[in-house]
MIPA-821955 format. One record per residue (C-alpha): residue number from 1; residue in one letter; x, y, z. Coordinates in pm, whole numbers, plus 50000, padded with zeros to 5 digits. Layout:
// MIPA-821955
<rec><resi>NUM</resi><resn>a</resn><x>X</x><y>Y</y><z>Z</z></rec>
...
This chain:
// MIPA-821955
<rec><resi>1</resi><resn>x</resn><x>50000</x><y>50000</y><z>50000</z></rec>
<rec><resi>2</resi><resn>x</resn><x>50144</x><y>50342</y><z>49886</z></rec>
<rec><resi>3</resi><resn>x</resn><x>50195</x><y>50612</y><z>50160</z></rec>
<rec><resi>4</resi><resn>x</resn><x>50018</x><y>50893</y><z>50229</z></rec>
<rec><resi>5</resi><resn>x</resn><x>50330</x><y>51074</y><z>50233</z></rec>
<rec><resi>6</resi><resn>x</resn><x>50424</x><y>50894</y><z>49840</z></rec>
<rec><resi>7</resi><resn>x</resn><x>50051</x><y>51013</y><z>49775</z></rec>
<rec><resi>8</resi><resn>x</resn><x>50134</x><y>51369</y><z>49880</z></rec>
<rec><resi>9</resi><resn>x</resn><x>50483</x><y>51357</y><z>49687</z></rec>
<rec><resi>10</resi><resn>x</resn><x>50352</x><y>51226</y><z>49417</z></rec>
<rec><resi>11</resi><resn>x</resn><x>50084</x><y>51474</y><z>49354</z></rec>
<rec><resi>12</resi><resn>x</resn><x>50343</x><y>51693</y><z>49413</z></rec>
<rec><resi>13</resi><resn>x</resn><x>50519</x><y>51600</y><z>49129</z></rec>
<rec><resi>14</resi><resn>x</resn><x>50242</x><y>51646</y><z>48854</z></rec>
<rec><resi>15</resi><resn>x</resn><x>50160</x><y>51949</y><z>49014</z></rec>
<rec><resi>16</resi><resn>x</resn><x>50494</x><y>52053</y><z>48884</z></rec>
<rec><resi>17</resi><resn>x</resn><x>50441</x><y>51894</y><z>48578</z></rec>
<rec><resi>18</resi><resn>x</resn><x>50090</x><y>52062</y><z>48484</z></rec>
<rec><resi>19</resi><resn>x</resn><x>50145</x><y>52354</y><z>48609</z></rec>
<rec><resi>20</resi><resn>x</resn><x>50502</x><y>52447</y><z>48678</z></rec>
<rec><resi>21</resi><resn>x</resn><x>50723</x><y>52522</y><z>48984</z></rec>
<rec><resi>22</resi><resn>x</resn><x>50547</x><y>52837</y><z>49025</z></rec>
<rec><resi>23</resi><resn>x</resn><x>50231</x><y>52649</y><z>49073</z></rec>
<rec><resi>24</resi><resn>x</resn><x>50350</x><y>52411</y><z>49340</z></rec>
<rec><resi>25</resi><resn>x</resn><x>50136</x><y>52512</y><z>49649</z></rec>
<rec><resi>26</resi><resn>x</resn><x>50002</x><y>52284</y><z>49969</z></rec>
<rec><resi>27</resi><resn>x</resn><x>49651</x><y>52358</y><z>49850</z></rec>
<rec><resi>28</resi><resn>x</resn><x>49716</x><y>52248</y><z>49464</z></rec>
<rec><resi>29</resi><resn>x</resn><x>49906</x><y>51925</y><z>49586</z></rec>
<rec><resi>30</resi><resn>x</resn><x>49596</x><y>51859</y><z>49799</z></rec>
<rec><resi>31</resi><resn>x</resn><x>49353</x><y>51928</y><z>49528</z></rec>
<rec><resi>32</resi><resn>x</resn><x>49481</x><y>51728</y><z>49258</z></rec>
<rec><resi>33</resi><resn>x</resn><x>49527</x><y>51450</y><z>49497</z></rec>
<rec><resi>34</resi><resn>x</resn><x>49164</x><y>51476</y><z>49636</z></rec>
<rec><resi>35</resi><resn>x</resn><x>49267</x><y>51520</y><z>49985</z></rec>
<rec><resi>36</resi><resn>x</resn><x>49123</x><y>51735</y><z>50274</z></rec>
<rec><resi>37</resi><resn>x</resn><x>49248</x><y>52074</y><z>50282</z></rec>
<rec><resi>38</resi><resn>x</resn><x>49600</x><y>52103</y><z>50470</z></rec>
<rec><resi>39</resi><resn>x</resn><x>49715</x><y>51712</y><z>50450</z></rec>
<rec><resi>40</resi><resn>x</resn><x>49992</x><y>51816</y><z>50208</z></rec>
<rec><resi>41</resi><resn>x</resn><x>50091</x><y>52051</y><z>50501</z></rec>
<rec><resi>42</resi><resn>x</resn><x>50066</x><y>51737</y><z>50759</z></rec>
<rec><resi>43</resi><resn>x</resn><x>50337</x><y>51607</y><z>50594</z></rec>
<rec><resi>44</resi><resn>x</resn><x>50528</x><y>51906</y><z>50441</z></rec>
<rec><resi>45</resi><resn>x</resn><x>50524</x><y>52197</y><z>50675</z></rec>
<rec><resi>46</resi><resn>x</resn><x>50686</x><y>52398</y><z>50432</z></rec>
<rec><resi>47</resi><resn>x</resn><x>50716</x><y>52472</y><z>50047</z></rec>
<rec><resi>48</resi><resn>x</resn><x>51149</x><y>52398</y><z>50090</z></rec>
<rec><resi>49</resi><resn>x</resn><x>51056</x><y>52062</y><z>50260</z></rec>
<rec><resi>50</resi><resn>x</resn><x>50751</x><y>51996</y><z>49995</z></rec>
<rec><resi>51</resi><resn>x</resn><x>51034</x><y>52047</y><z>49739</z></rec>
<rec><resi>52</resi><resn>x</resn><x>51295</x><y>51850</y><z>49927</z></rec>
<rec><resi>53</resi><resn>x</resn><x>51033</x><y>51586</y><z>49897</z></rec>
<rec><resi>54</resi><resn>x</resn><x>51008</x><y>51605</y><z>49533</z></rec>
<rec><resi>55</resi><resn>x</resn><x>51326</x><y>51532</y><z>49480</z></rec>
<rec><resi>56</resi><resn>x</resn><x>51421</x><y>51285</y><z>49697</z></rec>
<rec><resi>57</resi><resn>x</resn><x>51108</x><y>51041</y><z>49604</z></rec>
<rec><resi>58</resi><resn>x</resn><x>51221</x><y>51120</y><z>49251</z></rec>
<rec><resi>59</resi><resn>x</resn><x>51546</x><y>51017</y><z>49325</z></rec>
<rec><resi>60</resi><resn>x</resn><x>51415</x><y>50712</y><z>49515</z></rec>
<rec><resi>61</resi><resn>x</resn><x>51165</x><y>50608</y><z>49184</z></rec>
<rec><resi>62</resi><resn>x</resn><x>51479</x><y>50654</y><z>49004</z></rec>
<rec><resi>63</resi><resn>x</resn><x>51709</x><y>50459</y><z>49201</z></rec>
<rec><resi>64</resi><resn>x</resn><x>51400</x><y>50144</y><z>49174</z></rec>
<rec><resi>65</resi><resn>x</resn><x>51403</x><y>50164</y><z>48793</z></rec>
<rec><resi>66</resi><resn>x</resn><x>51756</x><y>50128</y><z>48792</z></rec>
<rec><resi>67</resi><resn>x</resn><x>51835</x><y>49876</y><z>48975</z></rec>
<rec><resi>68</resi><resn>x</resn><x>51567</x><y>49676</y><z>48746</z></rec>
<rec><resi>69</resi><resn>x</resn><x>51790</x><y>49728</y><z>48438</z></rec>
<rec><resi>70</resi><resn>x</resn><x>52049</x><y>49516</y><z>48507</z></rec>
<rec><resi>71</resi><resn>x</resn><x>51793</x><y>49187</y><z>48532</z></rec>
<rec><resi>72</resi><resn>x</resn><x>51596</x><y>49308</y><z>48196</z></rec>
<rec><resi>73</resi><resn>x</resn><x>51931</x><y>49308</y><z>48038</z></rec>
<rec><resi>74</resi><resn>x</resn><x>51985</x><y>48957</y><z>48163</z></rec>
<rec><resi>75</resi><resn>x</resn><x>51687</x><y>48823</y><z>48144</z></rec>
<rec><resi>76</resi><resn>x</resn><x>51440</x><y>48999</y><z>47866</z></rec>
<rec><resi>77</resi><resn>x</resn><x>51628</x><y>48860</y><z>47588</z></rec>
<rec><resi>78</resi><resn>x</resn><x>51625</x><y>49220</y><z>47429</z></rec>
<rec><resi>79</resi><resn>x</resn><x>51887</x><y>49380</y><z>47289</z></rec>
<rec><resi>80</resi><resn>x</resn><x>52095</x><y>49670</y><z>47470</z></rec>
<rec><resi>81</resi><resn>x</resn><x>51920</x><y>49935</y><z>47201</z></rec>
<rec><resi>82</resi><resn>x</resn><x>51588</x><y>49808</y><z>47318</z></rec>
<rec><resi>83</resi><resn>x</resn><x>51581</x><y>49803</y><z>47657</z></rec>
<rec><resi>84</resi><resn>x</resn><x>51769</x><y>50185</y><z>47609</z></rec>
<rec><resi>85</resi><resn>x</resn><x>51489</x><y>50312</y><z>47385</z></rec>
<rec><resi>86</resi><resn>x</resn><x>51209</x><y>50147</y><z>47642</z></rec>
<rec><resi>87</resi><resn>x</resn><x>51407</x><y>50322</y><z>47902</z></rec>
<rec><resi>88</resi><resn>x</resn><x>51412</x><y>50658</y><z>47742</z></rec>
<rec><resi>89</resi><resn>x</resn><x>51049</x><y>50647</y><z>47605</z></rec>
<rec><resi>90</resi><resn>x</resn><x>50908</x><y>50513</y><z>47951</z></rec>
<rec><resi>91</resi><resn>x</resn><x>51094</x><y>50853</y><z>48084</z></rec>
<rec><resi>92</resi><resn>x</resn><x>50912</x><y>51052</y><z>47821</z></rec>
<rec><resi>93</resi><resn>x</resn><x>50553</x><y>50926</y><z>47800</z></rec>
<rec><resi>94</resi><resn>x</resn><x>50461</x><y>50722</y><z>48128</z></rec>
<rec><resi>95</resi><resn>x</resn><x>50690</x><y>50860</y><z>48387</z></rec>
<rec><resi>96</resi><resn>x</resn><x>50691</x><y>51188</y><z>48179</z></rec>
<rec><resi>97</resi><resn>x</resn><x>50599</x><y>51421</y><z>48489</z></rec>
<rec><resi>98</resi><resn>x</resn><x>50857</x><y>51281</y><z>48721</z></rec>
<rec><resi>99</resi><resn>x</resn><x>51091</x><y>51356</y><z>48455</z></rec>
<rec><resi>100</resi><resn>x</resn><x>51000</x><y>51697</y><z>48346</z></rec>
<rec><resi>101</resi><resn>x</resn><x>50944</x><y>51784</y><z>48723</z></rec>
<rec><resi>102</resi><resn>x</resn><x>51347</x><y>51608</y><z>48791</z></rec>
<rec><resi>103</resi><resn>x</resn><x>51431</x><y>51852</y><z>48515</z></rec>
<rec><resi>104</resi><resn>x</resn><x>51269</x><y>52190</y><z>48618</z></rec>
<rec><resi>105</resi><resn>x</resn><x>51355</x><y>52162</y><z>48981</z></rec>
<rec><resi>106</resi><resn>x</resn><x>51696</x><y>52055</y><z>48922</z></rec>
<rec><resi>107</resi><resn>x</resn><x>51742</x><y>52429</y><z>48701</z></rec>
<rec><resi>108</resi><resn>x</resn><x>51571</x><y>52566</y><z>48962</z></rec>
<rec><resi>109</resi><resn>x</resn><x>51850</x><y>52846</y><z>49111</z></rec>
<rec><resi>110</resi><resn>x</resn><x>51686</x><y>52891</y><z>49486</z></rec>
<rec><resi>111</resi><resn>x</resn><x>51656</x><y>52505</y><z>49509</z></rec>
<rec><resi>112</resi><resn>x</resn><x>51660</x><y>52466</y><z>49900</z></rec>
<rec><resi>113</resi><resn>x</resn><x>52008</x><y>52333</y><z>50033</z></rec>
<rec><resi>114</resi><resn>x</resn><x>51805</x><y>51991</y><z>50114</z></rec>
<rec><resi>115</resi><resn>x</resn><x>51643</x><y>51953</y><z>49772</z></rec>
<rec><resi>116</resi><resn>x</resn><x>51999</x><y>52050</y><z>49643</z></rec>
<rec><resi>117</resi><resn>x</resn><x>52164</x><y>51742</y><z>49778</z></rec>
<rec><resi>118</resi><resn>x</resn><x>51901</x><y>51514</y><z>49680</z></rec>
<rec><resi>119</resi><resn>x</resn><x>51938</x><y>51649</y><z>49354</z></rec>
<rec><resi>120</resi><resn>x</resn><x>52330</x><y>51582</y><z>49337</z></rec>
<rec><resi>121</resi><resn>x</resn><x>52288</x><y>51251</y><z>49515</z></rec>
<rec><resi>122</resi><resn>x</resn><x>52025</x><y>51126</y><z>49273</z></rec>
<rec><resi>123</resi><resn>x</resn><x>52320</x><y>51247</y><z>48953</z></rec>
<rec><resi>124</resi><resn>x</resn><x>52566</x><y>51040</y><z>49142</z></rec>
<rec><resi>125</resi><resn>x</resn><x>52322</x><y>50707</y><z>49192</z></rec>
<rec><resi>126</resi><resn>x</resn><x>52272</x><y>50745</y><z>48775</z></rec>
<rec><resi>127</resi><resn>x</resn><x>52679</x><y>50812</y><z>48690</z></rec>
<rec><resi>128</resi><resn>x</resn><x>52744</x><y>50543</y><z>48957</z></rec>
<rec><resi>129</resi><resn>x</resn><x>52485</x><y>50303</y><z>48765</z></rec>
<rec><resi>130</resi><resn>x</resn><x>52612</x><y>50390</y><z>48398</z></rec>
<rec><resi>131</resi><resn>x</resn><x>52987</x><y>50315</y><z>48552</z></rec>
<rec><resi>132</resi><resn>x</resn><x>52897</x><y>50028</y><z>48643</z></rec>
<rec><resi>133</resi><resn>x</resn><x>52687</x><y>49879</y><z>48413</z></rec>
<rec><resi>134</resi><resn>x</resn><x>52904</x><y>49995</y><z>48132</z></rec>
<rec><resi>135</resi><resn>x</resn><x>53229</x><y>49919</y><z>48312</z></rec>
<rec><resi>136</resi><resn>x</resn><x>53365</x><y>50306</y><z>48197</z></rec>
<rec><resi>137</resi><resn>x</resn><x>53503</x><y>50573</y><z>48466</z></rec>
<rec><resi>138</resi><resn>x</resn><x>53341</x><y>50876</y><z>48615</z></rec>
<rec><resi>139</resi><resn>x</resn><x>53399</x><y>51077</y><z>48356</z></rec>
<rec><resi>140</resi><resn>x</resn><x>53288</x><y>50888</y><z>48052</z></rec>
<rec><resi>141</resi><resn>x</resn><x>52973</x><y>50797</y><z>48284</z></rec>
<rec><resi>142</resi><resn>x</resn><x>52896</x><y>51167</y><z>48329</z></rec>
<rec><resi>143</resi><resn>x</resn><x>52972</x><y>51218</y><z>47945</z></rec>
<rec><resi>144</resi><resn>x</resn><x>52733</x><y>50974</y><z>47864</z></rec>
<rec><resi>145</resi><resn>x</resn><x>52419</x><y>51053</y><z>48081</z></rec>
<rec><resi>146</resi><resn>x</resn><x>52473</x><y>51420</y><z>47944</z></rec>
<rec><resi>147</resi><resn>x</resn><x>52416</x><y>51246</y><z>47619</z></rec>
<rec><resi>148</resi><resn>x</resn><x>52144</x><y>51069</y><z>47667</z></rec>
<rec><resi>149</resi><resn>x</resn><x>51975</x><y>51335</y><z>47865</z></rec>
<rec><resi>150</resi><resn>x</resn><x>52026</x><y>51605</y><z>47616</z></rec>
<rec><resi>151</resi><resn>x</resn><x>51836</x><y>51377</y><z>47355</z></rec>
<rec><resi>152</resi><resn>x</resn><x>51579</x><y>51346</y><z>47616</z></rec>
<rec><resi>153</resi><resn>x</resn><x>51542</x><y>51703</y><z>47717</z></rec>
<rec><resi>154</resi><resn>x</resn><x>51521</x><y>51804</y><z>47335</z></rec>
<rec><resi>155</resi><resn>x</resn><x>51205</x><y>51547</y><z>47274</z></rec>
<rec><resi>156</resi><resn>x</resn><x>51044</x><y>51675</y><z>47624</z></rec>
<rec><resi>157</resi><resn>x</resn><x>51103</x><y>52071</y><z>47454</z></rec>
<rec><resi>158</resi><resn>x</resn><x>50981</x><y>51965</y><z>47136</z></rec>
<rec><resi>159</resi><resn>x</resn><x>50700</x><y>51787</y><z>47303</z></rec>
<rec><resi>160</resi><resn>x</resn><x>50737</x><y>51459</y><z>47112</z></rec>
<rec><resi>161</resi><resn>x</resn><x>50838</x><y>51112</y><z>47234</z></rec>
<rec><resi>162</resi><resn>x</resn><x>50934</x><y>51035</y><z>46911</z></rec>
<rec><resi>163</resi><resn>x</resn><x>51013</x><y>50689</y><z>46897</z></rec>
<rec><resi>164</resi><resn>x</resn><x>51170</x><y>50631</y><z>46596</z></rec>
<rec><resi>165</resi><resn>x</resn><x>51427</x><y>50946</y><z>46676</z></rec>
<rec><resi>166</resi><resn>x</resn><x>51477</x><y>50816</y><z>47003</z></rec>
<rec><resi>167</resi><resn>x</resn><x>51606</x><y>50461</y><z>46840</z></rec>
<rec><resi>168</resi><resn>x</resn><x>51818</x><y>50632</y><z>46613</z></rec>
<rec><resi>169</resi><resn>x</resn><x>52015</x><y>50856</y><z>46820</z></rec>
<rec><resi>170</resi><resn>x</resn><x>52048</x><y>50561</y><z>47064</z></rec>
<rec><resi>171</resi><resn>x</resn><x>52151</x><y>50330</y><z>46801</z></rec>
<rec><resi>172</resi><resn>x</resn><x>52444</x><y>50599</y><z>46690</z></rec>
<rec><resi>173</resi><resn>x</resn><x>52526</x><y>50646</y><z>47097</z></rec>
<rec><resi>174</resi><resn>x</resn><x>52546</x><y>50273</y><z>47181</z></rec>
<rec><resi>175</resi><resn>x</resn><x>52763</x><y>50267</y><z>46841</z></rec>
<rec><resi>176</resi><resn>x</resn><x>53012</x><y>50563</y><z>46965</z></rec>
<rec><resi>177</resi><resn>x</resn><x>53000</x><y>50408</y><z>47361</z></rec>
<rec><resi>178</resi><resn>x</resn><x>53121</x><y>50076</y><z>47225</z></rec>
<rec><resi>179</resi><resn>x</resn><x>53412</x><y>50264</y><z>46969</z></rec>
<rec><resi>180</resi><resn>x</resn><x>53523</x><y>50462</y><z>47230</z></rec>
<rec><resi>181</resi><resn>x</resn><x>53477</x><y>50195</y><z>47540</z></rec>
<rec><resi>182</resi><resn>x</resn><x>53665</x><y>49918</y><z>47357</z></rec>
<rec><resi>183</resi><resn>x</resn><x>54002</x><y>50184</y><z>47284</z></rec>
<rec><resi>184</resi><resn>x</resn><x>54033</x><y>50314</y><z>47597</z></rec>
């Protein structure tokens, strides 16, 4: 059973999606979630720790998704472009708010301390992931989420999840990865 505290972030979460950081109040949260006035408050006292939140469930639904790659790669019988163009088109259709809200509270410049080192722990979890999984150094890692996240940004802009783009740019990166993987 979820938590009424993953309820509250949740909400929380499209609320920044729908209708942008500067939308993000108690009262909204509560609305969209259909709960009594001031529950989101219960929780979060304050807008800081209601952002905090954000970003630390975000990183936690992150961190879960993650840690279920390495078994589809193992186990699904799908190639490494597949399961990378799933990944990136789950990010931009059905987890599309978490994403977009990851995104526009991670620019944010008065992002509470807090939220701040959520934010920088959840970068690390995904370079650590990528340096392991592709067995490259912190650098390359970081290189290669930038990548990735740049195609990803430009589909959420454009506001396509353009499948077909999305398997071509990741067919070209896994193409590079492995050329410049296998020299060094």
């Amino acid at each position: 059973m979820i938590s009424r505290r993953d309820v509250v972030t949740d909400s929380a979460i499209a609320v920044v999606a729908e209708q942008g950081v500067r939308g993000l109040t108690h009262r909204a949260v509560d609305a969209l979630a259909e709960l009594p006035v001031g529950s989101t408050s219960n929780v979060y006292r304050t807008r800081d720790a209601l952002i905090t939140g954000i970003m630390e469930r975000i990183g936690d639904l992150n961190s879960q998704q993650l840690d279920r790659l390495p078994d589809m790669f193992r186990d699904s019988g799908k190639s490494a472009l597949e399961i990378s163009v799933d990944f990136c088109m789950n990010w931009l259709t059905t987890d599309r708010n978490r994403f977009y809200t990851m995104i526009m509270l991670s620019l944010d410049p008065a992002l509470p301390d807090e939220a701040l080192a959520a934010k920088q722990k959840n970068t690390a979890k995904i370079d650590e992931f990528v340096m392991r999984l592709a067995k490259v150094d912190a650098e390359m890692a970081r290189t290669m989420n930038s990548s990735v996240m740049g195609m990803m940004i430009t589909e959420l802009i454009a506001g396509t999840a353009d499948r077909p783009h999305v398997e071509s740019f990741m067919g070209q990166f896994l193409t590079w990865v492995d050329s410049n993987t296998t020299q060094a």
